[in-house]
N, C-alpha and C positions, 0 to 999 in steps of 0.2 A: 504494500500500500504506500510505503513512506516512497516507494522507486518512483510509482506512478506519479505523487506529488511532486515530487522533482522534475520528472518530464516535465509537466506542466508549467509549471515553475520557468523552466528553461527554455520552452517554447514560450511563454507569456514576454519574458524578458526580449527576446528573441523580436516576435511580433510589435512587440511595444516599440524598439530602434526603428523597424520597418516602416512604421505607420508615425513616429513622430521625426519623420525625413525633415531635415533643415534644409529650405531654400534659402540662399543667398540674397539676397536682391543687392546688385552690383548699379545699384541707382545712387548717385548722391543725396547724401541726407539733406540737402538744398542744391535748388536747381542753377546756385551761383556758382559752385563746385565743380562745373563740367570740364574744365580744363586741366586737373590733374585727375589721376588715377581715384575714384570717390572710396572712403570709407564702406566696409561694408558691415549689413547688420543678418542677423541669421533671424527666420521664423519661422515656426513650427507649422507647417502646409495641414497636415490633417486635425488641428486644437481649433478653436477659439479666430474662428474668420481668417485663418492661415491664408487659404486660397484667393480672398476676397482684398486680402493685403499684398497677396503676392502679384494681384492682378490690377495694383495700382490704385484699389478703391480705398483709401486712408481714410477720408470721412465716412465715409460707412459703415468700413468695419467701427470707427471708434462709436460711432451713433451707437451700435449694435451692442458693446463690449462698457462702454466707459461706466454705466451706472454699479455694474459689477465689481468694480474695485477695489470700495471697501467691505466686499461682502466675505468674510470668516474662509467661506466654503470654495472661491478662486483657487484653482491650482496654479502651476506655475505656467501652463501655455497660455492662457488668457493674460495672467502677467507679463509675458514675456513678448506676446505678437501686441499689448496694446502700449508696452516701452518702445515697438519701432512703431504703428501706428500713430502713436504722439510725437516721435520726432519729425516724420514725414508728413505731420503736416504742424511743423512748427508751434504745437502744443509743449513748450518746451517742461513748465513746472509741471503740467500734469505726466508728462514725459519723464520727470525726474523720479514721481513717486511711483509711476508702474516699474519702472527699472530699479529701483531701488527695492521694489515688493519681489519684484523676479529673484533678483541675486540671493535675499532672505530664504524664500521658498527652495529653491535648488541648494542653497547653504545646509538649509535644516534636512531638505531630502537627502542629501550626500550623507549628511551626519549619520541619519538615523539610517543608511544602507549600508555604512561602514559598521555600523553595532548591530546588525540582524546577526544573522544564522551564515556562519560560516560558506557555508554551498552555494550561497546564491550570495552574498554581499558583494564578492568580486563583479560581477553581472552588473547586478545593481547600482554599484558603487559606479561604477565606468559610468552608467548612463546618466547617472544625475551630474554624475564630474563633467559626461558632456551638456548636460541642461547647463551648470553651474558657469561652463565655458561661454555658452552663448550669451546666457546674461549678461555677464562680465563684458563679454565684445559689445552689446549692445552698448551696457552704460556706458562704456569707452567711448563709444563715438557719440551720444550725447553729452560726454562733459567736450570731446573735442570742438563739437559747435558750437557750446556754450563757452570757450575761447578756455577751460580749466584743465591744459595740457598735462600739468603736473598728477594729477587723478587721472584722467586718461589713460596717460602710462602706465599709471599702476594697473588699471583695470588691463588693459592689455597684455603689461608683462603676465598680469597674477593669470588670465585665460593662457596664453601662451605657455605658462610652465604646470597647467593641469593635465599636460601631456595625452588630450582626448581629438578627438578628428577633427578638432578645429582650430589647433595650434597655428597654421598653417595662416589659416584668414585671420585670427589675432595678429602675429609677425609681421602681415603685409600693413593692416592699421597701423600698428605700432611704427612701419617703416614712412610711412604713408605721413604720421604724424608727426614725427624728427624732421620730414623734410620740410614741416611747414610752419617749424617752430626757428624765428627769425634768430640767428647768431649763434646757433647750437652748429659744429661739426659732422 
């Protein structure tokens, strides 16, 4: 019995990577940005208007999403697609606190996947390390347009060195943002 629960267990983890695919959107986080390489933000395509953001509809998805916010029972994909939905359409303070409720949420999920049941924490742990990542990238690039380089960075290095499949697009931000930081080497 205990085998079977494991299957499942490992198929659920499994299915769960599958279905919470992170789109890129390789758009600038303002449309005055278009001459260098834009900031990228990651959002969870099957959560919380993924598709409806990833299709350009910013105000929409936030109509659909915003009153939710402060609601207890928000996972982290609603927080997290309405941290890029508020920067893409220059909602910055409300932008501030969906990104900031994401990173919280994926903080405590990682926590509490590192303290589960040996068997499955390793699974688990990965995937919220990659939720944890995306946050992290998100807020990065809304402290970078709100001009607060110095947090940025940190958001970026700290995504960049949680060593999950998204190191990669943290790095290029993080590159992205030295080169736009006037007197820095």
């Amino acid at each position: 019995m205990n085998k079977a629960i494991d299957n499942f267990l490992t198929r659920s983890y499994r299915m769960l990577g599958a279905m919470a695919l992170v789109v890129i959107a390789q758009t600038p986080a303002f449309a005055a940005e278009t001459e260098v390489k834009p900031y990228q933000m990651g959002v969870l395509l099957n959560k919380a208007y993924g598709r409806t953001i990833d299709a350009g509809k910013y105000e929409k998805a936030v109509a659909k999403m915003a009153h939710r916010l402060d609601d207890s029972s928000t996972g982290f994909g609603m927080k997290n697609n309405l941290c890029v939905a508020f920067v893409k359409t220059h909602n910055l303070d409300e932008a501030a606190t969906a990104c900031d409720a994401a990173v919280a949420e994926a903080s405590k999920l990682e926590k509490s996947a590192l303290s589960g049941k040996k068997r499955h924490q390793s699974e688990a742990a990965e995937s919220h390390r990659a939720d944890l990542a995306i946050a992290l990238l998100n807020r990065g690039v809304l402290l970078a347009v709100q001009g607060n380089t110095d947090k940025a960075q940190k958001d970026f290095e700290s995504a960049a060195s949680l060593g999950s499949r998204h190191t990669k697009l943290a790095a290029e931000n993080l590159q992205r943002l030295q080169h736009s930081i006037p007197g820095d080497a």
